[in-house]
N, C-alpha and C positions, 0 to 999 in steps of 0.2 A: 504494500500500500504506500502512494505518494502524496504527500501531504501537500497544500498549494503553492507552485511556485512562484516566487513575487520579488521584486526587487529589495525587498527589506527583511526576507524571511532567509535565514540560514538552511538548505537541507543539510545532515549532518550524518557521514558516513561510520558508523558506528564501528565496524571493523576494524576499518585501514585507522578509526581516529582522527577524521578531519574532514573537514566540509567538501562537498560533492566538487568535483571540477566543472566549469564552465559546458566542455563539452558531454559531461554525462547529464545534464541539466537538460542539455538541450535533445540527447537520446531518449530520457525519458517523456518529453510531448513528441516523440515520434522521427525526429529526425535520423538516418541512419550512422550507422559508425562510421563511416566514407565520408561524412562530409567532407564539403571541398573547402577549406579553410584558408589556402594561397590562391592570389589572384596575379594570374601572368597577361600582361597587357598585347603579345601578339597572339594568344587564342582568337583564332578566328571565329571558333564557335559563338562565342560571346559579340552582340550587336557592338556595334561601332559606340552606337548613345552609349551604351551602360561602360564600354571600355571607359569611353572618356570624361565619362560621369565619377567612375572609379578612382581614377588616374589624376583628373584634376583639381576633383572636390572633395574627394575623402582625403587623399592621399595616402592610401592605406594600399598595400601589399600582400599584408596575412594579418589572419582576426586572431588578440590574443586572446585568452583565456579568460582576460577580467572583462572582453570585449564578449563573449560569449555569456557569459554570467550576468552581463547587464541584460543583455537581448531575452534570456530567458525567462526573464521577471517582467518582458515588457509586453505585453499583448497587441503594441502595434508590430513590434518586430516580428514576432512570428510566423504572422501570413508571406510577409515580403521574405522572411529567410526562405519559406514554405515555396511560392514560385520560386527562386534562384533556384534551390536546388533541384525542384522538378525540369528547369531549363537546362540545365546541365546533364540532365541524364541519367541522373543516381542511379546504381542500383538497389534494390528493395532488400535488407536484410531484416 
């Protein structure tokens, strides 16, 4: 059972002793273990707008951990991680 996740709430790994990772945060609403976390600007896969959306407004490369951890406490972030990743092709694990 998972308790809600939110940007102020801690889940807390009782095993290992310390709070969930960013990315298992964002496994448990469904996303796969594959996520694509680096963003390489000559994919051509990827539309020209979002390269240069990526490239020139975020300016961001690869999403850390504490950038993960935000996202999955945020309920706008979701859906928009939810497309990217279905545009990319994931596979379903």
């Amino acid at each position: 059972m998972l308790p809600c996740i939110s940007k102020n709430h801690t889940v807390w790994n009782v095993q290992e002793m310390r709070p969930w990772l960013g990315h298992q945060l964002m496994m448990a609403q469904g996303f796969p273990k594959s996520m694509k976390l680096e963003f390489d600007p000559t994919d051509e896969s990827i539309p020209k707008h979002i390269r240069d959306t990526i490239s020139k407004r975020l300016k961001k490369r690869k999403v850390s951990d504490l950038d993960l951890k935000h996202m999955a406490g945020n309920t706008m972030t979701i859906p928009v991680m939810g497309i990217l990743e279905v545009g990319q092709g994931a596979p379903n694990n």
